[in-house]
C-alpha positions in Angstrom: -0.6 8.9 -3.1 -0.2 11.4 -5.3 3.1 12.2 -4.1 4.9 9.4 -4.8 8.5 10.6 -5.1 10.7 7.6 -6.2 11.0 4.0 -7.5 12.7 1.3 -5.7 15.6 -0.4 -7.1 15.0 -4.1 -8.0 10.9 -4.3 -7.7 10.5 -1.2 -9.6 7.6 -0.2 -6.9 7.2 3.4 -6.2 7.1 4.9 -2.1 6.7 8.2 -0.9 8.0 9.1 2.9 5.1 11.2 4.9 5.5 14.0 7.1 6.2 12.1 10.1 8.8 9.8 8.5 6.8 6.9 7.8 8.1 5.0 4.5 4.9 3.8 2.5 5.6 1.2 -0.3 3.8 0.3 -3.2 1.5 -3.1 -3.7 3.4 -5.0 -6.1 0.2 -6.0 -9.0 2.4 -9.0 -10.2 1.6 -10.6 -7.0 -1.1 -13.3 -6.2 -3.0 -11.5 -3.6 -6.5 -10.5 -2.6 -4.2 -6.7 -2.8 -2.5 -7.2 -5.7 -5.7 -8.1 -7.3 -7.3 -4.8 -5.5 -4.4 -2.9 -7.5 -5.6 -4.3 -10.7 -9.0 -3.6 -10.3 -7.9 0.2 -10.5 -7.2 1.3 -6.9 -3.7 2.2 -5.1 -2.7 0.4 -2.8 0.6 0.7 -0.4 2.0 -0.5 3.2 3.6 1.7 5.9 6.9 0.9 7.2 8.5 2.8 10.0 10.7 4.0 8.2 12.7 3.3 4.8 13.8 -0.2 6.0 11.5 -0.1 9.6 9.1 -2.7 10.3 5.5 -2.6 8.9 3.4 -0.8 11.1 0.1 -2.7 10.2 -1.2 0.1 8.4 -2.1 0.4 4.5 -3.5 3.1 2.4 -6.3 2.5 -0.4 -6.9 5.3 -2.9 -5.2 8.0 0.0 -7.2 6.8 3.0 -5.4 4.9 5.8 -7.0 1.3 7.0 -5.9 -1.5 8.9 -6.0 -4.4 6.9 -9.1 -5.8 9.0 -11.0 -2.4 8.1 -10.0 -2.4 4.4 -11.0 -6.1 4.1 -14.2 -5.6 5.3 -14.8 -1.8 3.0 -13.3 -3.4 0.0 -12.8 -7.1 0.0 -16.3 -8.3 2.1 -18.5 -7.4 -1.2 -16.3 -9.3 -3.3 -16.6 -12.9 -1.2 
């Protein structure tokens, strides 16, 4: 995550594209979500897309480490309930 390169337009969220074209986006922290919330507690959080545009790939990233969101609910969400 630390190389985000850009901000999009209207939700002012930053992305970065990886090496194999894979657009990863941002969690909006405004929103009312158990990962919005995870955002606000201090870690980065961001979906893949394939692609700027592509569909999600059902894979996010958590402080730099790729989960699905089964895996990251259960490392950073399972303590919490």
């Amino acid at each position: 995550m630390s190389t985000w390169t850009d901000i999009t337009g209207h939700g002012q969220l930053r992305f970065f594209v990886d090496n194999e074209g894979n657009f990863w986006l941002e969690q909006n922290a405004s929103k009312q979500t158990k990962w919005a919330n995870l955002t606000r507690k201090g870690h980065e959080v961001a979906w893949e897309f394939a692609g700027r545009g592509g569909s999600y790939t059902g894979r996010m990233m958590i402080d730099g480490e790729i989960y699905t969101p089964s895996e990251a609910t259960k490392k950073f969400l399972a303590q919490s309930d």
